[in-house]
PLY file of the C-alpha trace (Angstrom):
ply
format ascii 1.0
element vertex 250
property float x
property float y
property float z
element edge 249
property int vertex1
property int vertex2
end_header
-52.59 -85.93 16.64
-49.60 -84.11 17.66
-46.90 -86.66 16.03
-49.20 -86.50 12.58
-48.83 -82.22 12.51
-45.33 -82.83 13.00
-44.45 -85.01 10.36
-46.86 -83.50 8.25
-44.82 -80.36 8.82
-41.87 -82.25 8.06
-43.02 -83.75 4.80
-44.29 -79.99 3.61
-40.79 -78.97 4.78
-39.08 -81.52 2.71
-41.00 -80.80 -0.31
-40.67 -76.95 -0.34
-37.16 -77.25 0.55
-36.68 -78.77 -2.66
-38.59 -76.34 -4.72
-36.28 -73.40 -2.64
-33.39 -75.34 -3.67
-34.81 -74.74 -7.43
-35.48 -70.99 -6.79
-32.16 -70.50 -5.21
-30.48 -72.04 -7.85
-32.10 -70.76 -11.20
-33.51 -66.93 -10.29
-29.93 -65.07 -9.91
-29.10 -66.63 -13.51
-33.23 -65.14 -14.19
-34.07 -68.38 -15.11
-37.62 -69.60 -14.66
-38.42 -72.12 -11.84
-42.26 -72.44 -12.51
-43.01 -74.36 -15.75
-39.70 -75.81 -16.90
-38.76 -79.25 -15.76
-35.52 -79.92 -13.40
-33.08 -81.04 -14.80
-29.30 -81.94 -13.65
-26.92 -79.03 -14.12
-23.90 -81.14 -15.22
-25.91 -83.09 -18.61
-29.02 -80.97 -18.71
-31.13 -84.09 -18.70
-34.64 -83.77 -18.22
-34.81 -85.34 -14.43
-37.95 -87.80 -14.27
-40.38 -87.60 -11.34
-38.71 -90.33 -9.57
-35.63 -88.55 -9.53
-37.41 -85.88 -8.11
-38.15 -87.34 -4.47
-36.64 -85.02 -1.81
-34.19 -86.46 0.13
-34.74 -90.09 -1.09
-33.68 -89.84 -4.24
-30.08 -89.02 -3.26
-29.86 -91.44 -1.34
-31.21 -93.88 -3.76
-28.52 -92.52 -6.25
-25.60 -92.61 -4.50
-25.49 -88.71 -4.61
-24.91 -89.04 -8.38
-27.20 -88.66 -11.70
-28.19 -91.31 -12.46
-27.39 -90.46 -16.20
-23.72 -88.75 -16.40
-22.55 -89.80 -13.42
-22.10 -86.21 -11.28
-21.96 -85.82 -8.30
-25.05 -83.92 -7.29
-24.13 -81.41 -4.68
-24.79 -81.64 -1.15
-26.62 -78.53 -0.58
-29.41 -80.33 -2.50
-30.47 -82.76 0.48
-29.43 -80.58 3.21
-31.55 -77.37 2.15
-34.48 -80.60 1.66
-33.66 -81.67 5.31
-33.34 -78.49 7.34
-36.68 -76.87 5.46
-38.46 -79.87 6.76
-36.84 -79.69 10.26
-37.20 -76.20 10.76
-40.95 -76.18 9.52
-41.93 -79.37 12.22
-39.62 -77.06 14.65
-42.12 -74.11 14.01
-45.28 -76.11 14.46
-43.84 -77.46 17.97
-42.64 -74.25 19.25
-45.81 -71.83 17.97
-48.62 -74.39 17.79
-51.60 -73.49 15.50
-50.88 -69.91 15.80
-50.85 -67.15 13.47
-47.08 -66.10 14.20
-46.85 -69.83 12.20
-46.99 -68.14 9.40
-44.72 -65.89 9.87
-42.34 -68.76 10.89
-42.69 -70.69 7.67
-42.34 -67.59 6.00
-38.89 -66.59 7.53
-37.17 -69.86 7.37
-38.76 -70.16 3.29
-37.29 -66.82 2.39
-34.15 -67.89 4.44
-33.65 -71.20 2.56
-33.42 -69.74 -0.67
-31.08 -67.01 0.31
-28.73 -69.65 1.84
-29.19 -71.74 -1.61
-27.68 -68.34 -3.37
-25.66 -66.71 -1.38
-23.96 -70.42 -0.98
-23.62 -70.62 -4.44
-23.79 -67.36 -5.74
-22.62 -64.88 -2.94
-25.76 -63.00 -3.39
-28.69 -62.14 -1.74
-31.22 -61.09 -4.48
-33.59 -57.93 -3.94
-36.40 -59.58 -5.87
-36.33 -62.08 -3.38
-36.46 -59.66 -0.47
-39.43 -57.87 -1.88
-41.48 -60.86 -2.71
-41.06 -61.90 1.25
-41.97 -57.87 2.53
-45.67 -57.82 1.76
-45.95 -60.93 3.71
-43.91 -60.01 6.29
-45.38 -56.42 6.81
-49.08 -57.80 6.73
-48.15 -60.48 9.38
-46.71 -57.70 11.67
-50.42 -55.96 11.10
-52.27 -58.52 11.98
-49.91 -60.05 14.85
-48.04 -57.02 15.62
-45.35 -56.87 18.07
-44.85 -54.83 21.31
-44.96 -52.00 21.06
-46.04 -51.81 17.77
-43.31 -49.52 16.27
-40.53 -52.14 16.63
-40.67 -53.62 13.31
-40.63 -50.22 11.94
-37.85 -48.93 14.42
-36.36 -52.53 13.57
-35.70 -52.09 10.05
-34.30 -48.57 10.13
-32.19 -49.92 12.76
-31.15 -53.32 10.60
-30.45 -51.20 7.64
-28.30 -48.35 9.44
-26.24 -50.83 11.24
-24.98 -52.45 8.34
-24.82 -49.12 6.07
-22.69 -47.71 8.39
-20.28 -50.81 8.09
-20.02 -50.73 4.62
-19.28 -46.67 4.66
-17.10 -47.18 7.16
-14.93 -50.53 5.80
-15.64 -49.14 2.31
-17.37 -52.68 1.28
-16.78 -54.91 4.26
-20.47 -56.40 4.12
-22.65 -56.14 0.94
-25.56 -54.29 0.18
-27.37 -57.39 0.24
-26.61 -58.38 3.85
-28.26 -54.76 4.61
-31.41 -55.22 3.09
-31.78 -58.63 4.49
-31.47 -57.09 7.99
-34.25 -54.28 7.12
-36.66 -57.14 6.10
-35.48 -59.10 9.35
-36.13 -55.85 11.06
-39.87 -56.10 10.51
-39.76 -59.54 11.41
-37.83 -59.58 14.84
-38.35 -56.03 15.57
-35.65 -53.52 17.48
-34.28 -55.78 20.17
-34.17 -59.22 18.66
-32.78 -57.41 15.01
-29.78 -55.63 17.74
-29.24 -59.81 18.57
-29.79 -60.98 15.24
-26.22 -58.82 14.30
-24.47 -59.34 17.43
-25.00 -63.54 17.23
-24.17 -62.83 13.11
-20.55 -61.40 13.96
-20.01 -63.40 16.95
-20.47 -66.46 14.27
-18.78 -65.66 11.60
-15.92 -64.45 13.67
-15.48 -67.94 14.75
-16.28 -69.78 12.09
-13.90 -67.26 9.74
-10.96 -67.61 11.97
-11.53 -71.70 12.24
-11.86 -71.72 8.70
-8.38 -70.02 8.08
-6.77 -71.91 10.97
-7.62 -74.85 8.92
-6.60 -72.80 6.08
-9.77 -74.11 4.17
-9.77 -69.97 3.26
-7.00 -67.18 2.87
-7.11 -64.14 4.90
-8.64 -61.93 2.13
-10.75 -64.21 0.41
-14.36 -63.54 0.10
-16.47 -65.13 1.63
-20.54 -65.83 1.97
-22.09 -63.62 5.30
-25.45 -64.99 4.38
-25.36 -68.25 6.24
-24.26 -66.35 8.95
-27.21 -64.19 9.41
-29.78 -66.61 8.56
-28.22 -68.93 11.72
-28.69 -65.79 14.19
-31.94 -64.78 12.60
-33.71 -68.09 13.14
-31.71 -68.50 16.62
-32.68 -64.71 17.50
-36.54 -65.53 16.49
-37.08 -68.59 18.16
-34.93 -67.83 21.45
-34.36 -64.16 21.34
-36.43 -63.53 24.61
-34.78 -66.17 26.27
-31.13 -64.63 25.47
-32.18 -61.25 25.83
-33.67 -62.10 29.32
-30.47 -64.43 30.18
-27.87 -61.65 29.35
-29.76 -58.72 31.55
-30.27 -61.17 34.51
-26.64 -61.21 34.24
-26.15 -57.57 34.74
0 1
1 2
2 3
3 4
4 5
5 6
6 7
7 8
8 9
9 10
10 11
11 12
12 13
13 14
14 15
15 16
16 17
17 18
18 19
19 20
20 21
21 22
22 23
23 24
24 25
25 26
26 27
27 28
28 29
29 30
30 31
31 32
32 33
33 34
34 35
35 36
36 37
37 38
38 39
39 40
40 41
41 42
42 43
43 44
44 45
45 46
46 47
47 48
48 49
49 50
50 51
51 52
52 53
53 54
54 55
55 56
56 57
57 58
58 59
59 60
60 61
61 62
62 63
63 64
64 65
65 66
66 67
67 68
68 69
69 70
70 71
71 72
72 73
73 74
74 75
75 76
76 77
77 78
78 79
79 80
80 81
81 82
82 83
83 84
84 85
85 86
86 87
87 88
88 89
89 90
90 91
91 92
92 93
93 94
94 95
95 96
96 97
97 98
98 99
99 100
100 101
101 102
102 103
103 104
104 105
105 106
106 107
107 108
108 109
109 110
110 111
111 112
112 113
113 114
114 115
115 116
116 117
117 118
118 119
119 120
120 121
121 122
122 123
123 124
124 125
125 126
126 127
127 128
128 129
129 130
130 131
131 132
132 133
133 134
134 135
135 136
136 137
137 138
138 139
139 140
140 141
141 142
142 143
143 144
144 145
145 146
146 147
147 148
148 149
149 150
150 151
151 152
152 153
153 154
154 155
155 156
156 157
157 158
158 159
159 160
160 161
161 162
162 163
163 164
164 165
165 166
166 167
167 168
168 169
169 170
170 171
171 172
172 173
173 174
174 175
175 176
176 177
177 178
178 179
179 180
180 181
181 182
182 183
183 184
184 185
185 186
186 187
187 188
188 189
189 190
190 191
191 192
192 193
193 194
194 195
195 196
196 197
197 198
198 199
199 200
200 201
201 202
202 203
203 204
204 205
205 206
206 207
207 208
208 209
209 210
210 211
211 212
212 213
213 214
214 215
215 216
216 217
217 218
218 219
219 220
220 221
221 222
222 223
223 224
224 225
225 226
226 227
227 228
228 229
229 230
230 231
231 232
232 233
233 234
234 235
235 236
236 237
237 238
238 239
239 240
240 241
241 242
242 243
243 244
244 245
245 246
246 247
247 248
248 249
């Protein structure tokens, strides 16, 4: 029974992945994602439901459509693949709980940021807001000790990264701030504190890799979303863990 919640998990994961991949793409251009048929981006063809399987598809088609010949990007699969993953993770790790829906929540609304910010560089408010209700409700009904941390949590998330940008005049967006107010309510004071620490401590790497490489220059823009969403699930899943690691260490 346990293997069949898992890849049932899995299989939800896969599907909604895709659908995030659609919502990613189409709502910072404000185009609808609900009624309209996919289609590919390069031809505009109307994709048929058998182009439509997640994962399978593009590996059916050689990663191209199957019409003009594209190359269909790789984010496409991936997004598919870690939805799935990270929905089967949540089952195993929380079980049948009601902090599982508060899992699948997080790593939905954090698959469709990483599809935009990606793509886009931004992290859209309307997004953000449609998550919150969810989000807040969740922390009523499964609320975390003491119960003030996912309000202290979101002050705290916000400040943090206000007082960046104030400070570098622009060196993290507005976007990245409200993401770590909404992440606030979700991980609450301590694990939001993490959440940025594990963020920098990332993208610090990763940055200077990427310009030892010289894949990027040394002023050239680049996404903090993925970032963040790696320390938030990280934070969420093994935040106690770390926290209780780094104070045995003291």
């Amino acid at each position: 029974m346990e293997i069949f919640f898992i890849i049932f998990f899995f299989i939800v994961g896969i599907v909604f992945g895709s659908f995030y991949n659609v919502v990613g793409l189409r709502s910072p251009k404000n185009e609808t994602f609900v009624n309209d048929r996919s289609y590919c981006p390069n031809c505009k063809h109307q994709l048929a439901w058998y182009e439509l399987i997640p994962v399978l598809s593009f590996v059916i088609q050689g990663g191209k459509c199957r019409h003009c010949k594209a190359k269909i990007s790789y984010i496409y699969p991936m997004v598919e693949v870690f939805t799935g993953i990270l929905f089967a993770f949540s089952y195993v790790k929380i079980g049948m709980e009601v902090e599982l829906i508060t899992a699948l929540l997080l790593v939905s609304m954090l698959m469709i940021i990483f599809v935009s910010d990606i793509t886009y560089m931004l992290i859209q408010n309307k997004i953000l807001l449609f998550f919150l209700p969810f989000f807040i409700i969740m922390r009523i009904l499964n609320p975390l000790e003491p119960w003030w941390s996912p309000i202290l949590g979101a002050v705290v998330g916000i400040g943090i990264i206000a007082l960046i940008i104030i400070v570098s005049r622009g060196g993290m967006g507005a976007g990245d701030m409200k993401l770590f107010g909404v992440l606030g309510i979700v991980l609450g004071t301590e694990k939001v504190l993490l959440a940025f620490f594990l963020s920098c401590l990332v993208g610090a790497i990763i940055g200077m890799l990427l310009m030892a490489f010289k894949v990027i220059g040394r002023k050239q823009p680049v996404p903090f979303g993925p970032y963040i969403i790696f320390a938030a699930l990280i934070t969420y899943f093994y935040g106690e863990n770390l926290i209780d690691w780094y104070f045995n260490l003291l």
